[in-house]
C-alpha positions in Angstrom: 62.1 31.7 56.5 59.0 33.5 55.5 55.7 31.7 56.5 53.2 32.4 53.0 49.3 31.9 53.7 49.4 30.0 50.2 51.3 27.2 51.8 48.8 27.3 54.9 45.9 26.7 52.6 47.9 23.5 50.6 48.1 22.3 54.3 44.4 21.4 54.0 45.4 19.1 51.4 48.4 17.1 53.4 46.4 13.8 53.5 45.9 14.0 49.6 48.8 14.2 48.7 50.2 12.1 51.1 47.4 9.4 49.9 49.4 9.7 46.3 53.2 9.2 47.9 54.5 12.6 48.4 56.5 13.6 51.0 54.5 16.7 52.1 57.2 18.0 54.4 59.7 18.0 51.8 57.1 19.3 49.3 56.4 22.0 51.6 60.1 23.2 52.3 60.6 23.5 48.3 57.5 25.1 47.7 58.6 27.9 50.6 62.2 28.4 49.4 60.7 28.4 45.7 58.4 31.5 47.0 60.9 33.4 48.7 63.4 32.9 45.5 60.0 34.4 43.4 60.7 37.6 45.6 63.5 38.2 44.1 62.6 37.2 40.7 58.5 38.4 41.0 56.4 36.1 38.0 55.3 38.2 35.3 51.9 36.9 35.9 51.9 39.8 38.5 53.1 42.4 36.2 55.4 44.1 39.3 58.1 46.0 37.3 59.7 47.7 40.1 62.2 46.0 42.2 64.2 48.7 43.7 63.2 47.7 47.3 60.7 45.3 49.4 58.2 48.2 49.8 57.9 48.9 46.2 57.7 45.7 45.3 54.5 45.6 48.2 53.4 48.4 46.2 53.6 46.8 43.0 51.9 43.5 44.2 48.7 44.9 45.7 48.4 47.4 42.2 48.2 44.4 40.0 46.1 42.9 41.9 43.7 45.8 41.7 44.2 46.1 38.2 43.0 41.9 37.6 40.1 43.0 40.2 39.1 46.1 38.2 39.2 44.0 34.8 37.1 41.2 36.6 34.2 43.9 37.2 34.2 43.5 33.4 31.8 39.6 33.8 29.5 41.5 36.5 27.0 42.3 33.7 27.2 39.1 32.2 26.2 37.3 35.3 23.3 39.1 36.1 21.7 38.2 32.4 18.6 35.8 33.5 17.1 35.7 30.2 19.5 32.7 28.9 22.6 30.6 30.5 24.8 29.8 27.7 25.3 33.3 26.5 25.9 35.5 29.5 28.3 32.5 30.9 29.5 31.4 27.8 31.0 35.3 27.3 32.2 35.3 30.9 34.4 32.0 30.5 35.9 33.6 27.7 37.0 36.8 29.2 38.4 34.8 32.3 40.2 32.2 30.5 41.3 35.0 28.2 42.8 36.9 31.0 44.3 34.2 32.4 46.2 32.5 29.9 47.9 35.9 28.4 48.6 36.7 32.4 50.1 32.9 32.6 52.0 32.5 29.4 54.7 34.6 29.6 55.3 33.3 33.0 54.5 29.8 33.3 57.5 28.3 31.3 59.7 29.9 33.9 58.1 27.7 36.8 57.7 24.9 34.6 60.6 24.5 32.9 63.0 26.0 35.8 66.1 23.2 36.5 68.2 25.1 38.2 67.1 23.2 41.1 68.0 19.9 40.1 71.3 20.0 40.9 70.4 20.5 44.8 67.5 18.5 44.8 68.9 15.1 42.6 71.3 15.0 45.5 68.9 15.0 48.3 66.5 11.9 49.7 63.2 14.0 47.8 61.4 11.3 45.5 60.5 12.8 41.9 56.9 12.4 42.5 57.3 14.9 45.3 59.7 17.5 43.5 57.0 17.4 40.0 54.1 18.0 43.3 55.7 21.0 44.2 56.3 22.0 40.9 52.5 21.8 39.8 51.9 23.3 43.3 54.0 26.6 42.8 52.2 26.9 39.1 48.8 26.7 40.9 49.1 28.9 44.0 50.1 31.5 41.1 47.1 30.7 38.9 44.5 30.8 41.8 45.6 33.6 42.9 44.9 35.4 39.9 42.0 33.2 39.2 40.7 34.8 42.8 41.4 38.2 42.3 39.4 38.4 38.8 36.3 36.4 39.8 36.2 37.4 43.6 33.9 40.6 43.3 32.1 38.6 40.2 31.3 35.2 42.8 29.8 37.3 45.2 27.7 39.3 42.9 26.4 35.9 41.9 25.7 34.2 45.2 23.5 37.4 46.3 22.1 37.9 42.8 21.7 34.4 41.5 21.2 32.6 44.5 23.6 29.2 45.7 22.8 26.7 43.0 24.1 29.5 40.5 26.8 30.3 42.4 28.4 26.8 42.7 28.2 25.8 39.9 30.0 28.9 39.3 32.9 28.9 41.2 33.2 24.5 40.4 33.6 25.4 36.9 36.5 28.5 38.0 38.3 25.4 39.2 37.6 23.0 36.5 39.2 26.3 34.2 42.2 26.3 36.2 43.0 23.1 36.2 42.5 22.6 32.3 44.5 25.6 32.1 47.6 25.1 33.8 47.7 20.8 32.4 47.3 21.8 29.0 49.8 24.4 29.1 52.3 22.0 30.5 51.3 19.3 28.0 51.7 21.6 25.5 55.0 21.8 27.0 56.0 17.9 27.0 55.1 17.7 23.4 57.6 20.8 22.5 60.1 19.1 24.6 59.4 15.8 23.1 60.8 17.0 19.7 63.3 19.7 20.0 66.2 20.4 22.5 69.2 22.8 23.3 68.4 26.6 21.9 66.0 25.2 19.2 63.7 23.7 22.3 63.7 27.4 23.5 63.0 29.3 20.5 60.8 26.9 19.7 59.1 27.5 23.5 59.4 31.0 22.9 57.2 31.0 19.1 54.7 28.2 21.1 54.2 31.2 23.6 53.7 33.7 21.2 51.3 31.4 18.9 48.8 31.0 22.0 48.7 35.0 22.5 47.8 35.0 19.4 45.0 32.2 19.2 43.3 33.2 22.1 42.1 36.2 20.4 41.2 34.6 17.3 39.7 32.2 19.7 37.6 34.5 21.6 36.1 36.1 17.8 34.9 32.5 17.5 33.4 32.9 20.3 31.4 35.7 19.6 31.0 34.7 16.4 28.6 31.4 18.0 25.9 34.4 18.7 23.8 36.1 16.2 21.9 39.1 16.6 18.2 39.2 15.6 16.1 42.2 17.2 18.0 43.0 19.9 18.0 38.9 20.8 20.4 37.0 21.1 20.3 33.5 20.1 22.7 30.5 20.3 23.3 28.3 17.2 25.0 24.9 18.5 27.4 23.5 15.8 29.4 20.9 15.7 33.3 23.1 15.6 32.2 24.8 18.9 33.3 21.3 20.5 36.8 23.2 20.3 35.9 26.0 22.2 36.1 25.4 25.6 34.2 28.8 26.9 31.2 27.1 24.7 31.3 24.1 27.0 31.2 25.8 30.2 27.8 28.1 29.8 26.5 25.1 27.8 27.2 23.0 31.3 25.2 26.1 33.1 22.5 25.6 30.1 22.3 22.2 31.6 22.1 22.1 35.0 20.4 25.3 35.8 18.1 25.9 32.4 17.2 22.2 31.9 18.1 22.0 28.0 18.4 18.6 26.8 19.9 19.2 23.4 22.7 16.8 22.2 25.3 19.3 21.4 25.0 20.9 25.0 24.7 17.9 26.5 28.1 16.6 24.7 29.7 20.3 25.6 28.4 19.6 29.5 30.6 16.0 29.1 33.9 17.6 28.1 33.7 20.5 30.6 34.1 18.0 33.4 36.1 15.4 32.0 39.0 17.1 29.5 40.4 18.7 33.1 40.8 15.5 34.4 41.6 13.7 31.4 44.5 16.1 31.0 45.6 15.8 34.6 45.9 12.3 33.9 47.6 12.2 30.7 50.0 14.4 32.5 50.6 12.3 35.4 51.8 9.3 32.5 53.7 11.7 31.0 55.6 13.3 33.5 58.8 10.5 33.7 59.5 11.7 30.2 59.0 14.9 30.2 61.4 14.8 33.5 63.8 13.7 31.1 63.4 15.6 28.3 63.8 18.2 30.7 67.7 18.4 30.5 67.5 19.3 27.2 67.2 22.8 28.2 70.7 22.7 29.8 72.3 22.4 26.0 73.4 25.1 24.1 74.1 25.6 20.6 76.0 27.8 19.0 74.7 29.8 16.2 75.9 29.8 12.7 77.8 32.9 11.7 75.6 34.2 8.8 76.9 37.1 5.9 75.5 40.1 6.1 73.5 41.6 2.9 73.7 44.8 1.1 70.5 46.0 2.4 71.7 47.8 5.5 74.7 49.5 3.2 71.7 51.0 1.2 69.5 52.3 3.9 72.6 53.8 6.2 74.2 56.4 5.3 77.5 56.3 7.8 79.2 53.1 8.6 78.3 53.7 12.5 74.7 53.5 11.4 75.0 50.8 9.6 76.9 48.7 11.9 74.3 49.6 14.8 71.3 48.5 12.3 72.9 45.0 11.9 73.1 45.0 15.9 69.7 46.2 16.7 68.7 43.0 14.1 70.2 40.7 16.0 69.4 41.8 19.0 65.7 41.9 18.1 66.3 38.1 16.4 68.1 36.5 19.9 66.2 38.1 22.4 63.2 36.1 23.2 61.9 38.0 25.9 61.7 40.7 22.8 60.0 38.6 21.0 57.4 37.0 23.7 56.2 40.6 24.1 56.7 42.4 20.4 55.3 39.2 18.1 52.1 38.8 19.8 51.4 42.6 19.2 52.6 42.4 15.8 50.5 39.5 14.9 46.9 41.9 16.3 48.6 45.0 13.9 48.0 42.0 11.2 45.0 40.7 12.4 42.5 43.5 13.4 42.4 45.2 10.3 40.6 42.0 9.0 38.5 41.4 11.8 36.4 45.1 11.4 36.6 44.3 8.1 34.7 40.7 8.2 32.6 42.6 11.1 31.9 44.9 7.8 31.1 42.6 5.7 28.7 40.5 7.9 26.2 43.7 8.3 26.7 44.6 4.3 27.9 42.8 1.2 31.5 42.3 0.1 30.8 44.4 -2.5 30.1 47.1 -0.6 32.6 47.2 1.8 34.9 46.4 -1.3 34.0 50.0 -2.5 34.1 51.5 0.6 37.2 53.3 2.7 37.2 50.3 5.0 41.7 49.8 3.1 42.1 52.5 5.4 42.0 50.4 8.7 45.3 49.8 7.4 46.7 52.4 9.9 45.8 49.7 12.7 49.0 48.1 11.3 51.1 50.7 12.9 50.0 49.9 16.8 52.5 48.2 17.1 54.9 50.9 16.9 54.8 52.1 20.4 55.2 48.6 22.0 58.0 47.9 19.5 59.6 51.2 20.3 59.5 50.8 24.2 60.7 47.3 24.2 63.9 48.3 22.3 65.0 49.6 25.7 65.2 46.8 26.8 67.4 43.6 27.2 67.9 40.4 28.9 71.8 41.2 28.6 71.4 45.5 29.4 74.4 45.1 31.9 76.3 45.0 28.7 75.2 48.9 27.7 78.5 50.1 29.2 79.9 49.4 25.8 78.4 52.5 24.7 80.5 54.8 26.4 83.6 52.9 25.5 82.6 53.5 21.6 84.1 55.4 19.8 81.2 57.1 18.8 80.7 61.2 18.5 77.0 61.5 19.4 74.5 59.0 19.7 72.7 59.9 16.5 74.1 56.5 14.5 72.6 54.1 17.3 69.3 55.5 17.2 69.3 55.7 13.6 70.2 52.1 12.7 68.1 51.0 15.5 64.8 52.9 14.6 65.9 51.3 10.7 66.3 47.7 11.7 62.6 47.4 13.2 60.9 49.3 10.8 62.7 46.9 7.9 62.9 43.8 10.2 59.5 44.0 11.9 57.0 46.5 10.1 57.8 46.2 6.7 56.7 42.5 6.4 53.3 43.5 8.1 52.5 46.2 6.1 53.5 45.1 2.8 51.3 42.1 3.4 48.0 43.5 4.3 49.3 46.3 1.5 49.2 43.2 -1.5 46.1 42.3 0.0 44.1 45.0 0.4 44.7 45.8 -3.4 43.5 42.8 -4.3 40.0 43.6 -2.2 40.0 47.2 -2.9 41.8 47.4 -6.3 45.0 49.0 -7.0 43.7 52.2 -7.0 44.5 52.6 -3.4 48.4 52.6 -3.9 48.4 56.3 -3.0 46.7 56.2 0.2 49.2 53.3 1.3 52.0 55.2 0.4 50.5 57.9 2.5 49.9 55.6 5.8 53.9 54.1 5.0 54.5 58.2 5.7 52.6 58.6 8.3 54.1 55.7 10.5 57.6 56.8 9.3 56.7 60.2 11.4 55.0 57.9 13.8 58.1 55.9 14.6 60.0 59.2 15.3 57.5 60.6 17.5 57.5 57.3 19.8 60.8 57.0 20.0 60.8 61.0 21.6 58.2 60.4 23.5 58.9 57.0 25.1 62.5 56.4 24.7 64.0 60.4 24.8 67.2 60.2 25.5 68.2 56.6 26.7 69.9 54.0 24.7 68.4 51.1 22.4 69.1 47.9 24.7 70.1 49.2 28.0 67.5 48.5 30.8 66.3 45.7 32.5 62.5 44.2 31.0 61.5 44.3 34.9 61.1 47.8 34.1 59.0 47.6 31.0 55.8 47.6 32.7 55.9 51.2 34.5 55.7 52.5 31.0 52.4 51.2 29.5 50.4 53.9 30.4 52.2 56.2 27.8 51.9 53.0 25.4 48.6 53.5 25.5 48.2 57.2 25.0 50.2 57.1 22.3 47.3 55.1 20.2 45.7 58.2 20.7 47.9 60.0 17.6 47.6 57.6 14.9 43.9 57.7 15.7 44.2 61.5 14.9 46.7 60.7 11.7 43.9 58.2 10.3 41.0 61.1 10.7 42.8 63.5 8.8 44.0 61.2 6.2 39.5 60.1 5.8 39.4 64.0 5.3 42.5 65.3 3.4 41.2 62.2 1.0 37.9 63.6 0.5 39.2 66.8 -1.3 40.8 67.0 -5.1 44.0 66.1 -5.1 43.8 65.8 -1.1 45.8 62.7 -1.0 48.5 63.6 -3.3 49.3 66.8 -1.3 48.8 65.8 1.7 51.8 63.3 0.8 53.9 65.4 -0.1 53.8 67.9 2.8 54.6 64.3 4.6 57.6 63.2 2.3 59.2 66.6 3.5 58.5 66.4 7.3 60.2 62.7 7.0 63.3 64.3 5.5 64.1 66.9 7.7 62.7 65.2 10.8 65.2 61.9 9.8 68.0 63.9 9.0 67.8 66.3 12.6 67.2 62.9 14.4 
């Protein structure tokens, strides 16, 4: 069996854990077999989409690793700041623990919550404490590796720039992150499993995943938000809701140690920075006999309630075919939770940003102001979620099953794409535009209805050109998510078109009755583009 350098760097630590009762050879053995099995099914943490053979997925390894390496370039800046501690350091702990908890997320319940070895281990002489070692073990090597890869290049900036007292300081703290990280992720864990079990345990997994995407960026606008801007200064304002931001405590521990401030509120942020890792490695430790237990929850299914369909997809489709593969495509999207883990996050940014340049508005002028402005228009940002949402609907956890296309009787594939294409924009983008529609009249009046009604045209036309563009001539739900990745490249170039759409619409509705026409010439394109699709 394959011999990983991982495992020769947890043989340092053989008398530790020894010291607390493992068996380390045992421990070892999984934690090999557990690596070679992650071959085979690579952690999304890595990003590695292709799997077609052991060089490519070589190829794929090293190339996410360059691509955490390049992003990690990103706290170089930062760390040669020497005017202050707390907000160079401050910023840097939250672009690390950013990156690593949306690269962990997505894959950390899979090495958490895995028990398909419990059937071969609860039969073998292996003690508990030694299975839930190896466990924690095979989350870490994952999380320092990525942790290492980020902050490599950034550490050795800051031992030649900043000197060794800087520099340790530095890399403790890295550790301190990734241990806080990876226990408070699993706690988060027990407490889920705690409450909930069977299929509800994993949905409810699934929304917990998709609510910390989300939070961490609302998190990290906080944290910008504890700087203000005087003269080109920057100046930190301690207050008392920054003890829940744990970015704040770790350049306030810098501020401490290195600067020599003695205020209270650093002092208290310096406190939790060292002991809430520890703390939460200890609560853990309690905690793991039940959430062992617990555990087997996950091995219980439920099955779903059969639920009447409405009238709704009657109305929108105009062929039965259509509308039977619109009420497919919405259930698809509703059961599939890898769908969801990587469409819902996006979807709650296209609700999000909007807001945020508009509060970034507001904070430089008065409400008033931006309330007569053309700020509704950053409604458009709504619609980035359209290519995401439109590549994902390749995909499926169950795409083995696409050979059921071909036994359809079904003339052309014109139906599929149809009711497909229908059940996200109702399903998914309807809810987020019509909300941030009824809101934005109420900031900017009501007046605005016709510029909304121009945007809902515009992404209708948007949604047909991703679907050409990224999807051509393959089938809604018939590849493998492993492959999802190689395509985020045109993901991203397509943001570059509604950025176009929403600089025509600022100029079309500058001129008399720009708006208006500039409607209408769109409400034709959406007929004839929908009806040749």
């Amino acid at each position: 069996m394959k011999s990983y350098p991982s495992l020769k760097i947890v043989d340092v630590f053989k008398g530790v854990f020894q010291r607390f009762g493992v068996d380390y050879p045992a421990m070892r053995r999984i934690l090999q077999i557990k690596l070679t099995m992650d071959r085979r099914r690579m952690p999304t943490v890595f990003n590695e989409a292709g799997r077609q053979n052991k060089d490519n997925e070589s190829n794929q390894f090293l190339k996410s690793l360059w691509i955490y390496a390049f992003l990690g370039l990103v706290l170089i800046p930062f760390i040669l700041i020497r005017d202050s501690y707390i907000l160079p350091m401050t910023l840097v702990y939250g672009v690390l623990m950013f990156l690593l908890m949306t690269s962990m997320i997505s894959d950390f319940s899979q090495v958490l919550l895995d028990i398909r070895d419990k059937n071969i281990l609860n039969t073998k002489p292996v003690n508990r404490r030694t299975v839930n070692a190896a466990k924690m073990v095979h989350v870490s090597i994952y999380m320092f590796i990525l942790t290492g890869t980020i902050t490599g290049i950034p550490l050795l900036v800051s031992l030649l720039a900043r000197g060794w007292p800087f520099f340790i300081v530095f890399l403790g703290q890295i550790i301190l992150i990734d241990l806080l990280i990876v226990v408070v992720t699993a706690l988060l864990y027990i407490l889920v499993l705690r409450f909930f079990d069977g299929e509800k345990l994993k949905d409810i997994i699934n929304y917990v995943q998709i609510a910390l995407s989300l939070s961490i960026v609302v998190g990290y606008q906080l944290v910008i938000r504890s700087f203000e801007i005087f003269n080109l200064d920057f100046t930190f304002a301690p207050q008392w809701w920054q003890v829940f931001l744990p970015p704040v405590w770790y350049g306030a521990l810098f501020e401490t140690l290195l600067g020599g401030s003695r205020d209270i509120y650093l002092i208290v942020f310096s406190i939790l920075a060292v002991t809430v890792p520890f703390l939460s490695i200890y609560i853990y430790i309690r905690a793991i006999p039940s959430f062992e237990r617990n555990l087997e929850k996950l091995s219980h299914q439920e099955q779903g309630k059969k639920k009447k369909k409405g009238r709704l997809g009657r109305f929108l489709c105009k062929t039965r075919e259509e509308e039977i593969f619109y009420y497919f495509a919405r259930k698809m999207m509703k059961n599939e939770r890898q769908f969801k883990l990587k469409v819902y996050p996006v979807l709650g940014l296209s609700f999000v940003i909007p807001f945020i340049l508009i509060f970034n508005e507001v904070r430089m002028s008065s409400f008033e102001e931006v309330a007569a402005s053309r700020y509704y228009l950053s409604v458009y940002f709504s619609a980035m979620m359209i290519p995401t949402v439109i590549l994902m609907l390749r995909y499926s956890e169950n795409f083995k099953g696409s050979w059921v296309y071909k036994a359809l009787p079904v003339t052309n594939r014109s139906p599929i794409v149809k009711g497909t294409l229908k059940a996200f924009i109702v399903a998914l983008y309807v809810p987020v535009f019509t909300a941030l529609s009824g809101i934005f009249m109420f900031i900017f009046s009501v007046n605005i209805f016709p510029d909304l009604i121009v945007v809902w045209l515009v992404s209708s036309l948007y949604v047909l050109f991703c679907f050409k563009v990224l999807n051509g001539e393959l089938m809604p739900f018939s590849e493998s998510f492993e492959m999802a990745q190689q395509e985020t490249g045109k993901v991203l170039f397509l943001f570059v078109p509604i950025l176009v759409l929403y600089g025509i619409h600022f100029w079309v509705g500058g001129l008399t009755f720009g708006t208006p026409v500039y409607g209408a010439v769109l409400f034709v394109a959406n007929m004839v583009l929908w009806r040749r699709l």
